[in-house]
C-alpha positions in Angstrom: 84.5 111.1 69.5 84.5 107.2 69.6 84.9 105.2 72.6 88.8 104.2 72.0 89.4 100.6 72.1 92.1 99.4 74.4 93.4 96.0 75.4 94.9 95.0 78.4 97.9 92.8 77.8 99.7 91.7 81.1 99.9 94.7 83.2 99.8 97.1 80.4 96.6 98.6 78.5 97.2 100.3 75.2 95.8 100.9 71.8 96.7 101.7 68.6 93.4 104.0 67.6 92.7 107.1 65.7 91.1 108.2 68.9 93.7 106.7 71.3 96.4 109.2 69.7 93.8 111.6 69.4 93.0 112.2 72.7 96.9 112.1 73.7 97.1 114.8 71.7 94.4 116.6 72.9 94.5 116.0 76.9 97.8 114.2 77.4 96.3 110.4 78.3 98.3 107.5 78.0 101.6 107.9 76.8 103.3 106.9 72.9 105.1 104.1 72.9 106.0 102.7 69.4 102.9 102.7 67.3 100.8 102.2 70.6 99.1 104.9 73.2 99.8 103.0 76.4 97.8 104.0 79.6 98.7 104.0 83.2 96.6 101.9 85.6 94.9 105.5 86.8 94.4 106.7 83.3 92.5 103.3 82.2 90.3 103.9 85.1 89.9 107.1 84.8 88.8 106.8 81.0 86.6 104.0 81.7 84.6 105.8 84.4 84.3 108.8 82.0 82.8 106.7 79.4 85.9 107.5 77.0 87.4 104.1 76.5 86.5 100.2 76.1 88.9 98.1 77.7 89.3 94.4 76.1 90.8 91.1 77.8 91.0 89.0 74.7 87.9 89.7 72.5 86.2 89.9 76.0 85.4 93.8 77.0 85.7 93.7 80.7 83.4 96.1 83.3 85.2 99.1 85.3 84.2 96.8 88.3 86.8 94.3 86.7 88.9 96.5 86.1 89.1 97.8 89.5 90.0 93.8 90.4 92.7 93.4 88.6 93.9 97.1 88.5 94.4 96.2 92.6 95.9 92.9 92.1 98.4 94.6 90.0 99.1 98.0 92.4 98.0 97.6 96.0 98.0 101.4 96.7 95.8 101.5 93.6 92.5 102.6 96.0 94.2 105.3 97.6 96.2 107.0 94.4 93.2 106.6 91.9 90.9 109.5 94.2 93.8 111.9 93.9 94.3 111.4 90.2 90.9 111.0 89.4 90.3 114.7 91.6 93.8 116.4 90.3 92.6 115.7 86.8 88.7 116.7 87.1 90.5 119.7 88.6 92.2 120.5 85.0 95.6 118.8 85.9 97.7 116.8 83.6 98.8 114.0 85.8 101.4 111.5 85.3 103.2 108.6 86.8 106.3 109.5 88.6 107.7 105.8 89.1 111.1 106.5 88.5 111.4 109.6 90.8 110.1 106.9 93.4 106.7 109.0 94.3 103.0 108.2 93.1 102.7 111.3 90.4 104.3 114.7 88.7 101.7 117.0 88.3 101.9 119.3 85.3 100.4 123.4 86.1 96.7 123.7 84.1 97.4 124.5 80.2 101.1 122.8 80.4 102.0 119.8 78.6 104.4 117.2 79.3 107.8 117.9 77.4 106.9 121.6 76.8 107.5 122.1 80.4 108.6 120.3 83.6 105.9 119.6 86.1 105.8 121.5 89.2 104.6 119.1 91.8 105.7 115.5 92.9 102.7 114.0 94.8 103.3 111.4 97.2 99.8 109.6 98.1 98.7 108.2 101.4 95.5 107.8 103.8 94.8 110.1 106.7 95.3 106.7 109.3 98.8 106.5 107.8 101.6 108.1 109.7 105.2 108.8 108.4 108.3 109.4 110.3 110.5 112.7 110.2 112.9 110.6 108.5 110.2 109.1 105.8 108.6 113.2 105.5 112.6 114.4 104.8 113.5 111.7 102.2 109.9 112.8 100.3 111.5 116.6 100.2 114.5 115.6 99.2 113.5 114.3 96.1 111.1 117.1 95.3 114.0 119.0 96.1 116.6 116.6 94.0 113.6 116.9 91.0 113.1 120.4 91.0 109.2 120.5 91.7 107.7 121.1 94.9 106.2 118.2 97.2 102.5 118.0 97.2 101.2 115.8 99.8 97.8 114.2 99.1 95.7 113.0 102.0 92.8 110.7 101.4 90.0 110.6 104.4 87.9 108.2 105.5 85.0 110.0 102.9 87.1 110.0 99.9 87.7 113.5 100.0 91.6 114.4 99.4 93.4 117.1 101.2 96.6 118.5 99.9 99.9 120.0 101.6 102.0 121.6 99.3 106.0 121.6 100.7 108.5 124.3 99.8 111.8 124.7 99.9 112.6 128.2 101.4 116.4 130.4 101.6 115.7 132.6 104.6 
């Protein structure tokens, strides 16, 4: 397969390849959006570590290094959720953004696709030096709960490595 050809316009990166829908098709990257595959900020990266994608500024292709720049100007949690979507979907996950269920990602079971199922887990993303309250830990499981998935909390350490803490609700 060719390296797809993406451009980052604003905040948004997107391309209108044969490869680009493709590879949507294929492994669920990037979601359609007119005639255009538009990627998430972890997708991009993703893609561009893999070797999978070239990502233009202009006519200017810009380095995963860059990308990293302005992918944390744009998201300031960027270096803690890109290790657990980067090891969710190394793993065989389909991971998504979750933005407007207020968490960091819905995670999709291995072999299901997005809009043939639901996903099963909302992840909220943090650091291991980060502590949340009771109240912050109940308002997480209430929209797992609210959503219908189950809450998986992913913990990045101080090595990189991500631990995760799956929360269910239970009817005794």
């Amino acid at each position: 397969m060719n390296k797809i050809s993406s451009y980052i316009i604003g905040e948004n990166i997107s391309s209108n390849s044969i490869e680009a829908f493709s590879l949507y098709k294929k492994s669920s990257f990037g979601e359609p959006i007119g005639e255009k595959i538009q990627y998430s900020l972890s997708e991009a990266l993703f893609l561009s570590e893999k070797g999978k994608i070239n990502i233009f500024y202009g006519k200017k292709k810009i380095s995963g290094k860059d990308l990293m720049k302005k992918a944390q100007r744009a998201d300031k949690r960027i270096n803690v959720k890109y290790p657990v979507f980067k090891d969710l979907r190394e793993k065989g996950y389909i991971v998504k953004t979750a933005l407007k269920f207020g968490a960091d990602f819905r995670v999709y079971e291995k072999g299901t696709k997005p809009g043939k199922k639901h996903a099963k887990w909302i992840v909220f993303t943090d650091h291991e030096s980060k502590k949340i309250t009771w109240q912050e830990f109940s308002a997480k499981n209430r929209v797992a709960h609210s959503t219908k998935k189950n809450l998986l909390l992913a913990i990045l350490d101080e090595e990189g490595d991500v631990s995760y803490y799956e929360i269910k609700w239970i009817k005794p």
